[in-house]
Each structure stands twice: as structure tokens, then as C-alpha cells.
N, C-alpha and C positions, 0 to 999 in steps of 0.2 A: 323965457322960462326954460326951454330946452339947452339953453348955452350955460345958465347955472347948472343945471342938473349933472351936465357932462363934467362942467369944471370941478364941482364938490366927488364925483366918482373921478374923475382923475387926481383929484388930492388925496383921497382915502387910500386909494392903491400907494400913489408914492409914500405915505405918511406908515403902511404896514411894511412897504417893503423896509424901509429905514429899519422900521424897529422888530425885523427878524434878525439885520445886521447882514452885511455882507458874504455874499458866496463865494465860499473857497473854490480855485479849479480843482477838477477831478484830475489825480496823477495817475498814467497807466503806463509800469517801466517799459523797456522796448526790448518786444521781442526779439531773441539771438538766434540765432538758425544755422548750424555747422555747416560747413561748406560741402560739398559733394561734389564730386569728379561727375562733370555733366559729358565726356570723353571716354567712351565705351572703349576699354583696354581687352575687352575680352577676345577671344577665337586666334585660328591659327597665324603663324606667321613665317616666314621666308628671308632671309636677306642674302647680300654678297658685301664684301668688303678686304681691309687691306688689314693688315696686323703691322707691328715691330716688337720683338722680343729679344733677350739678352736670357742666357743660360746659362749656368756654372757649368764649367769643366773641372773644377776643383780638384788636387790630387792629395792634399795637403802637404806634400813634400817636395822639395827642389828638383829633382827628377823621379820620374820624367815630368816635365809641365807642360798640362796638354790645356789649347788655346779657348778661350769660353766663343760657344757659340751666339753670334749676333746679327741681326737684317733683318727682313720685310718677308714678307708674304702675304697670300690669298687666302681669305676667309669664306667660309662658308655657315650659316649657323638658320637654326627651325626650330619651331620651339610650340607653345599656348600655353595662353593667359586664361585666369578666370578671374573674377573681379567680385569682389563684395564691398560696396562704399568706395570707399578710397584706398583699400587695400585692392593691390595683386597680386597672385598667385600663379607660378607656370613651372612649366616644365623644356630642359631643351638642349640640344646637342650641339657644337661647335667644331667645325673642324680647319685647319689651318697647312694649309701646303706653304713648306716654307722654302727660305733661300738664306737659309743663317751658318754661317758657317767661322771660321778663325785659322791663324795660322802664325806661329813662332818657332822658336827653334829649338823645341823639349823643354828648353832649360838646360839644353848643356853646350849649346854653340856649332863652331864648323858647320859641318855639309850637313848635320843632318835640319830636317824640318817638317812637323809635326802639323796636320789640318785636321781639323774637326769640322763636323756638319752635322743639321739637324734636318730632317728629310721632311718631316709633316705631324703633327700634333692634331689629336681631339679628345675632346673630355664630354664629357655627359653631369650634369649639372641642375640643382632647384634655383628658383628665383622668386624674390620676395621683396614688394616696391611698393611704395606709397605716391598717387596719382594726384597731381593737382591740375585735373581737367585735361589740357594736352601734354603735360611736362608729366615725368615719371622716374623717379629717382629710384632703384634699388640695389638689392645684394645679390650674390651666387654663392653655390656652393656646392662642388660636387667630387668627381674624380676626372685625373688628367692620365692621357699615357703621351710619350713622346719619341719617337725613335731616334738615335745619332750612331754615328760614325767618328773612329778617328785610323788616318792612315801616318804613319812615318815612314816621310823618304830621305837615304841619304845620296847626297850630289845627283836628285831628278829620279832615284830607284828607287820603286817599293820595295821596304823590307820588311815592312808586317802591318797589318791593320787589325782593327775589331768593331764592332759594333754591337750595341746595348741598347733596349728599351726601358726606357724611367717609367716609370708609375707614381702616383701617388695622389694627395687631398687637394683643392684649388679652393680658391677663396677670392673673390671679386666685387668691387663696387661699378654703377654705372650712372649712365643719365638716358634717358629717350625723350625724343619730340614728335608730336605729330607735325605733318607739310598740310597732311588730307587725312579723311579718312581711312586710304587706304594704304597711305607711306609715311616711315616714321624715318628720321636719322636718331642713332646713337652710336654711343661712346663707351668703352668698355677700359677697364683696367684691374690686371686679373695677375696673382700669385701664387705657382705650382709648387707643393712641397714635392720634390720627388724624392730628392734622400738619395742612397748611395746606390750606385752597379760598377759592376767590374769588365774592363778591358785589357784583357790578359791577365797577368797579375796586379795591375794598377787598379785600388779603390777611387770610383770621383764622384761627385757628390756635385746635382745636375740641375738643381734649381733653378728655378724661372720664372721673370717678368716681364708681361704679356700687356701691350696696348692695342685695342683692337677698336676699326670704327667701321661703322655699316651701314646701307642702304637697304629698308626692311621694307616688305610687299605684307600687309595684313589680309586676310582672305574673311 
């Protein structure tokens, strides 16, 4: 009696479920969830590093033709970030002792021979980068100043020099990575309008492109 009873209640079930008709699954889309820089960009920072740049000497005329300044130097740059999501925001100063210098013959031959030199460069500059965790891509932008020199000698004599300080607007892309927490490398590449100064009566117009890479201490 018991084993009919079960059998006719297990047929009733199956015989409603049939005829409710089949249950659709329930679809539930998938959550998206924008990405976040889990890579704390913020607080102060410190580096040292090496630069190479190239200068206009520009005079725009065949003489005198004074030589563009070019080489390597020592970098020095400090700065802070502040961070909101994935944006960074900072502030920061660079400075660059340099070893750049050139040398031709004015542009008008024989003995005489004309050198230029760039003594040391810094700029004060904003920064603004987008963080993907430890990588960090941004811009710059601020003001540069640069000091040089040009001396002409003829046959090994000085017979006159001058020196001029450039100023003007800088504009910059970079990359940074963290190693650690508390050490990042980057890579800077960076373009000074400086525009014209005079050395004696020669206009030269003293432009420059700036690659610079660094070893940074975050604090």
C-alpha cells in the first residue's frame, strides 16, 4: 500500500511539473568594475640620474656660425605626487649639470675657432599621469632656464667670448615604474622653447632636446 501511494505522489509531481512547462535559466549580465591603480603614487620623491641633450646655437646667418651645444650630464630631480584613482598629480624641480658643449670654425675658416658650452640647466615644472598599478605614463610642463657660453679663438687666442642665459616654456612626455615600493625607474623626454639671446651682437636662438632617465627614492 505504501509503495503505491509514493508511486501515484511521485507521478502527480512529475505530471504538474510537465505541464507548468520548462524553466527558463535566470540571466544575470556580469558585473564590470573599472580598473584601479592598487599602486600608491602618492608622497614625496627624490632621484639622481644621467641626461643627453642637444641645443641650438642658431645665428641664422653664415657668420658668425656658432656650434650647437651637445653631451651628457648629471641629473638631479624631487618632486610629490598626489593621486586620485588612477590620475596623478605632482609637483617638481629638475636640475641638470651638464657637459655639452661644440666647436667649428665660425663659419668662416682659417685659424679662427668658435666653442660653445652649456654649463647647467633647471626648470620647475606640473605633472600629470595616468597609473596602471606600478607603470605610470605622464606629461610636464613648466619653465626652463639654461646658461651657455661661446668663446672665439684665433690660432689658440681668445679674442672675445660672451655668455647668455635662455629661458623659456618646456613641454615633456615620460614613463615611470615601480622595482619596490620605495624605488621607481623612469624615463623622461623633454623640449625647451627658449627662443632668442644675444652674444655680442649675434641673435641665436637656443632650443633644446632633453632625454633624461633616473633612479627615484619615494619617501
Amino acid at each position: 500500500m505504501k509503495t503505491f501511494v509514493i508511486a501515484a505522489l511521485t507521478s502527480a509531481i512529475g505530471t504538474a511539473a510537465l505541464a507548468s512547462g520548462p524553466v527558463a535559466p535566470v540571466y544575470e549580465p556580469p558585473v564590470t568594475i573599472a580598473p584601479v591603480a592598487s599602486y600608491d603614487w602618492s608622497g614625496a620623491y627624490a632621484g639622481l640620474g644621467v641626461t643627453y641633450g642637444r641645443g641650438d646655437m642658431s645665428t641664422g646667418v653664415a657668420t658668425p656660425n656658432f656650434p650647437d651645444v651637445q653631451g651628457a650630464g648629471l641629473s638631479g630631480i624631487a618632486g610629490y605626487n598626489w593621486q586620485n584613482g588612477n590620475m596623478v598629480y605632482g609637483a617638481e624641480v629638475a636640475l641638470d649639470v651638464s657637459n655639452r658643449d661644440g666647436t667649428n670654425d665660425c663659419g668662416v675658416g682659417g685659424t679662427l675657432t668658435c666653442t660653445s658650452a652649456s654649463d647647467h640647466q633647471a626648470s620647475i615644472r606640473g605633472r600629470l599621469g595616468y597609473a596602471m598599478d606600478r607603470s605610470l605614463v605622464f606629461m610636464t610642463a613648466g619653465y626652463g632656464t639654461d646658461s651657455r657660453s661661446v668663446v672665439v679663438d684665433n690660432a689658440g687666442v681668445t679674442v672675445a667670448g660672451d655668455g647668455a642665459r635662455f629661458g623659456g616654456a618646456m613641454l615633456g612626455l615620460g614613463y615611470e615604474h615601480a622595482l619596490s615600493n620605495d624605488w621607481t625607474v623612469r624615463g623622461d623626454y623633454e623640449h625647451y622653447f627658449y627662443g632668442d639671446e644675444t652674444f655680442g651682437a649675434t641673435t641665436v636662438d637656443g632650443d633644446l632636446d632633453l632625454v633624461r632617465f633616473s633612479l627615484v627614492r619615494r619617501f
